[in-house]
Every structure is written in C-alpha cells, then in structure tokens.
C-alpha positions as CSV (number, residue, x, y, z in Angstrom):
1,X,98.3,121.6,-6.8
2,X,97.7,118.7,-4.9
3,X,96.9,118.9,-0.9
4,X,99.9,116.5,1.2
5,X,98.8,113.2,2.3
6,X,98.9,113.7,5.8
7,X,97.6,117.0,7.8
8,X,96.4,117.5,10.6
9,X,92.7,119.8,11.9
10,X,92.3,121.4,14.9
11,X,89.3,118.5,15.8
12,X,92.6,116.0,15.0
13,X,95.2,117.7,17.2
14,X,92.6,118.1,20.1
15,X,91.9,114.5,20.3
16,X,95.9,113.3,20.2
17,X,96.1,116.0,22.9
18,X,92.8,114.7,24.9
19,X,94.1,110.7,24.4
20,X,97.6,112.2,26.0
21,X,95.6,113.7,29.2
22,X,93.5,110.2,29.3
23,X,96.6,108.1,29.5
24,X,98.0,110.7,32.4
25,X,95.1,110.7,34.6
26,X,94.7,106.7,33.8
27,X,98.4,105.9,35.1
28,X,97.6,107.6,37.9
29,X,94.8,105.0,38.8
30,X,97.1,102.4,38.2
31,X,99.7,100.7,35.8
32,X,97.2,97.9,34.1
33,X,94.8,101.4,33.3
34,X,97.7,103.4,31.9
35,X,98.7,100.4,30.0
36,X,95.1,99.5,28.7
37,X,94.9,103.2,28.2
38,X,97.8,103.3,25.8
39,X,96.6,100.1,23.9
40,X,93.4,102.0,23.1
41,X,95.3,105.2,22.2
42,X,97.5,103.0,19.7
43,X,94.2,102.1,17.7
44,X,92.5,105.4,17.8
45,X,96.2,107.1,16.0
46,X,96.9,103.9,13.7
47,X,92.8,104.5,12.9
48,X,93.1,108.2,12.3
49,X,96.6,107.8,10.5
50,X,94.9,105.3,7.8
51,X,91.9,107.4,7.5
52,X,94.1,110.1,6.4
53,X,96.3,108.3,4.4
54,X,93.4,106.5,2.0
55,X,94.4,103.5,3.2
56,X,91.2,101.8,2.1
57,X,90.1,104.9,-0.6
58,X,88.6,103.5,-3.6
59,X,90.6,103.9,-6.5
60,X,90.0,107.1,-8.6
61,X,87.3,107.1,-11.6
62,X,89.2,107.1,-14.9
63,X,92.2,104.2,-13.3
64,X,90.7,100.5,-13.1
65,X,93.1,98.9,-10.9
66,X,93.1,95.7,-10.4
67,X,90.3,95.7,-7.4
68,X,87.7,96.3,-10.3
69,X,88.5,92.6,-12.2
70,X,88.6,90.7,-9.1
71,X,85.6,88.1,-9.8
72,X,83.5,88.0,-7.6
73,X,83.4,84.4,-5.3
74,X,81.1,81.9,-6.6
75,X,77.2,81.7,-5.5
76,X,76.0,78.3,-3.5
77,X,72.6,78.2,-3.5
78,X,71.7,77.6,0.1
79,X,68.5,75.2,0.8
C-alpha cells in the first residue's frame, strides 16, 4: 500500500501555523512588512508543497526515463 502524496507532520503544521502568527504580528508593524511577510510565506509553502510532492525526486531504480539519455552538453576545453 502506497503512502498519499501529500501529508502533513506535526514539525509541517507548526511552521504553517508559526508563518500565520509572523504575518499577524508583521501587519501590525506596517502594510509593506505584512506584505513582504506574505511574499516570504508564499515561498516557504510553494517550497514545502514541492518537497513533498517529489517535484525534483529522481526517478525510481528499475524506470529510465528520459532524464537518464539526456547527453550530457559538450566539453570546451578552456585555456
């Protein structure tokens, strides 16, 4: 049986839940901080979502996709 793609840990849901306080407490300092604040929250999810999701997981051992017959770019020697 295979685990769902997407699940959150307790170390997961207490950092959404600490980024939420962060962007409180900075749109109280001002609306440029909340905003800034909510830009850097945006990356941190969109960073956590693709971590989970294998976004950029190598590709099983027994399936050569085609990642593994890219050739690699050519060599110029450099003088």
């Amino acid at each position: 049986m295979q685990r769902p793609g997407f699940q959150f840990s307790i170390a997961g849901l207490l950092g959404l839940v600490a980024c939420i306080a962060l962007n409180f407490w900075l749109f109280r300092l001002g609306a440029l901080w909340g905003i800034l604040g909510l830009n850097v929250t945006k990356h941190v999810a969109i960073a956590f979502l693709c971590q989970a999701l294998g976004v950029d997981r190598p590709a099983a051992l027994g399936t050569a996709g085609t990642a593994s017959k890219a050739t690699p770019p050519p060599h110029i020697p450099v003088s």
